[in-house]
C-alpha atoms as an extended CHARMM CRD file, in Angstrom:
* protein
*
        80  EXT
         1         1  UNK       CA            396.3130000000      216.6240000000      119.7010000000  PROA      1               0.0000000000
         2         2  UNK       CA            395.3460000000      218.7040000000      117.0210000000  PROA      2               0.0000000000
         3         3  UNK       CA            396.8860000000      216.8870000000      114.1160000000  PROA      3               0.0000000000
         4         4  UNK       CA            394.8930000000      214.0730000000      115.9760000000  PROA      4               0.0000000000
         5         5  UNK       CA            391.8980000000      215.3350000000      115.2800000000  PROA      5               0.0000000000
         6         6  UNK       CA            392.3750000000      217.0600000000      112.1560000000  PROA      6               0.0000000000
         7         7  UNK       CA            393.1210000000      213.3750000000      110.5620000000  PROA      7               0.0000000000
         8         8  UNK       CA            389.9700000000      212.2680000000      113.1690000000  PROA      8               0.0000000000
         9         9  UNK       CA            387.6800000000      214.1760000000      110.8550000000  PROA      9               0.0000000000
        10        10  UNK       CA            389.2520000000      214.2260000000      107.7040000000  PROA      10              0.0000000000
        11        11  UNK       CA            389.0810000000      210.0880000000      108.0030000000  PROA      11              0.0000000000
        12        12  UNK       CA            385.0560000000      210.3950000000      109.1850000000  PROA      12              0.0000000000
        13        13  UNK       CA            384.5050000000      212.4790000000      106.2320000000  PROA      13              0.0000000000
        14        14  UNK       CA            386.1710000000      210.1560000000      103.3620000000  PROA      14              0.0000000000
        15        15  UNK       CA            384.4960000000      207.3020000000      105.4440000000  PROA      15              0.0000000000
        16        16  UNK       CA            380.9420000000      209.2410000000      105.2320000000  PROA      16              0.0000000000
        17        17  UNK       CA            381.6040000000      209.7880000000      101.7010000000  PROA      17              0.0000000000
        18        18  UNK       CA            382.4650000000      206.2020000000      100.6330000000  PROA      18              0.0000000000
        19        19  UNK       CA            379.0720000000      205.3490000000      102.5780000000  PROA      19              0.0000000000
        20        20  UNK       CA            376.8870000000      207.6000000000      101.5130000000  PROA      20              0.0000000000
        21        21  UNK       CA            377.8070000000      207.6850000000       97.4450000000  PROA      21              0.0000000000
        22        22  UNK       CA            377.4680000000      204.3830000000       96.5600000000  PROA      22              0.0000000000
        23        23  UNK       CA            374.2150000000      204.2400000000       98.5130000000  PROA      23              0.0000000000
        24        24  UNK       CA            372.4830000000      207.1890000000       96.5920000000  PROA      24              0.0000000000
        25        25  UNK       CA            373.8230000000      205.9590000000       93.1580000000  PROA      25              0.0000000000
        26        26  UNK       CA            371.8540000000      202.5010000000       94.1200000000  PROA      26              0.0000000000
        27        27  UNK       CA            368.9410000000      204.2500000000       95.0100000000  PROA      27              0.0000000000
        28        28  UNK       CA            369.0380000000      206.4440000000       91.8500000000  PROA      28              0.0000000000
        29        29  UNK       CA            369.5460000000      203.6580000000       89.7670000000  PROA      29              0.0000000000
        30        30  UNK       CA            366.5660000000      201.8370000000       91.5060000000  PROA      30              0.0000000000
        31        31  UNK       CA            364.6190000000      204.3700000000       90.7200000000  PROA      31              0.0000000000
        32        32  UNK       CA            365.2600000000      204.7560000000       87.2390000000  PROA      32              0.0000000000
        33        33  UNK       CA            364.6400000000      200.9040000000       86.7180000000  PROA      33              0.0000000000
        34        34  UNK       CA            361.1730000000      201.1150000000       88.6490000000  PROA      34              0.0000000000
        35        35  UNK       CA            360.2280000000      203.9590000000       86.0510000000  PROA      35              0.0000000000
        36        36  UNK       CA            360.7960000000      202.3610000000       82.9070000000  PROA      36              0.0000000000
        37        37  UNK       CA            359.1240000000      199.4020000000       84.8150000000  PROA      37              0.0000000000
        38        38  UNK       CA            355.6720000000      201.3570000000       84.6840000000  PROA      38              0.0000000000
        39        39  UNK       CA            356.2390000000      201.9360000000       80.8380000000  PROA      39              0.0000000000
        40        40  UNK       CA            356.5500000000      198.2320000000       79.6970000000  PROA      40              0.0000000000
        41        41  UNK       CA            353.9300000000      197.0080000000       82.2710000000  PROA      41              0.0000000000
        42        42  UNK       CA            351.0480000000      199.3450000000       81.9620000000  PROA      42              0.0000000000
        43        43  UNK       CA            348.6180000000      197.5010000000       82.7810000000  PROA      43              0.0000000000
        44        44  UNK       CA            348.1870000000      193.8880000000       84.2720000000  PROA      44              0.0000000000
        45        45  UNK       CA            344.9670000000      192.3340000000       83.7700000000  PROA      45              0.0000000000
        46        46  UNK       CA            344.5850000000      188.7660000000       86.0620000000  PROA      46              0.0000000000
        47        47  UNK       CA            341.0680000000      187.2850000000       85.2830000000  PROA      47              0.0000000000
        48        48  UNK       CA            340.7690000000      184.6320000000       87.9680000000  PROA      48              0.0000000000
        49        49  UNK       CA            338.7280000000      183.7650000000       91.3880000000  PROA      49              0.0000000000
        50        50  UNK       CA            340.1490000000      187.0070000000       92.6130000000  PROA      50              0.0000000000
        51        51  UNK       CA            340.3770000000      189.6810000000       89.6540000000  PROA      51              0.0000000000
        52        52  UNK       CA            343.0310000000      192.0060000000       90.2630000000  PROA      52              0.0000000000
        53        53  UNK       CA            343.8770000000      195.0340000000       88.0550000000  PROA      53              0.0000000000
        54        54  UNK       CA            347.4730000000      196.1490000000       88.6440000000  PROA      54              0.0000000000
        55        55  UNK       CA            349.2490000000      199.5130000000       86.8980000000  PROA      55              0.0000000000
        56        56  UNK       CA            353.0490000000      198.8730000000       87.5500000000  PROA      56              0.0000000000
        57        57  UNK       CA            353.2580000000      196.8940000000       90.7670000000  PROA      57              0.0000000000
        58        58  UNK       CA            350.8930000000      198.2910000000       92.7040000000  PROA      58              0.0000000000
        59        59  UNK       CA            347.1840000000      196.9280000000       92.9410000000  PROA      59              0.0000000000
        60        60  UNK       CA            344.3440000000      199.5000000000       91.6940000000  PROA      60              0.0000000000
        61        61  UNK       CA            341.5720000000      197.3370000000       92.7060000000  PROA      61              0.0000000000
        62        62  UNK       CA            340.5460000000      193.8290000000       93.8930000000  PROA      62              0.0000000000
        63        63  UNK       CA            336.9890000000      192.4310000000       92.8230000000  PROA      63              0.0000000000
        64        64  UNK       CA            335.7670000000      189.3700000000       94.3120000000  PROA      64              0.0000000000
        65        65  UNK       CA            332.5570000000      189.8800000000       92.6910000000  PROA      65              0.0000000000
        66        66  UNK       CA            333.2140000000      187.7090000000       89.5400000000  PROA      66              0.0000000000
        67        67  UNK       CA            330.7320000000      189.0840000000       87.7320000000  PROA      67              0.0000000000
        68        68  UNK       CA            332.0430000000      192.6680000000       87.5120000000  PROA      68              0.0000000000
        69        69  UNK       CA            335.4580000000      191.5430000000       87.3190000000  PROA      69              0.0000000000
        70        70  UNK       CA            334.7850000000      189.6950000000       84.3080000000  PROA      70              0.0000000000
        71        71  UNK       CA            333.0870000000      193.0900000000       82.5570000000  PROA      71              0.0000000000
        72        72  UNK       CA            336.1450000000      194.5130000000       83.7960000000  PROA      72              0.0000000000
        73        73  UNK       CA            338.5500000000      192.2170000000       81.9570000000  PROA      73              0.0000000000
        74        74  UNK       CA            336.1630000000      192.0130000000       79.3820000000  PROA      74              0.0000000000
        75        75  UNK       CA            336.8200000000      195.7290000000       78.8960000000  PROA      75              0.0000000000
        76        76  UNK       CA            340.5950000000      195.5840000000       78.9570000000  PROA      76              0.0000000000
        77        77  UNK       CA            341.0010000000      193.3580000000       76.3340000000  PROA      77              0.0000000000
        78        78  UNK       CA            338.3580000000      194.8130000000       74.0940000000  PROA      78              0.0000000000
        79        79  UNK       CA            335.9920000000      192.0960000000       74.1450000000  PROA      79              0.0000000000
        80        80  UNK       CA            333.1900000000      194.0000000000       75.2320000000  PROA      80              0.0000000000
């Protein structure tokens, strides 16, 4: 019985192992990628009905007032 459950364990933790590494090297990869992301796109400026400003991915603000989200844009690019 012993021998049983030596190899019992011994299997879980090569099985854990095989699980778990490949997971975290995805995840640190993702990461990495999501990173340089934010360098190349720095900021996103979408002049349309709805104005959006994005840094990255993520959304800073939303402007349905046209007006300011045309000084906005206006801004970004320098036109002002």
């Amino acid at each position: 019985p012993k021998g049983k459950k030596w190899a019992v364990s011994v299997g879980m933790v090569v099985a854990t192992y095989l699980i778990v590494v490949p997971i975290s090297n995805l995840v640190i990869l993702s990461l990495m990628e999501s990173n340089s992301d934010l360098d190349s796109d720095y900021e996103t400026v979408i002049c349309g009905d709805r104005k959006t400003i994005i840094y990255g991915d993520d959304p800073i603000w939303d402007l349905p007032d046209t007006q300011a989200a045309l000084e906005i844009c206006d801004r970004a690019y320098g036109r002002s």
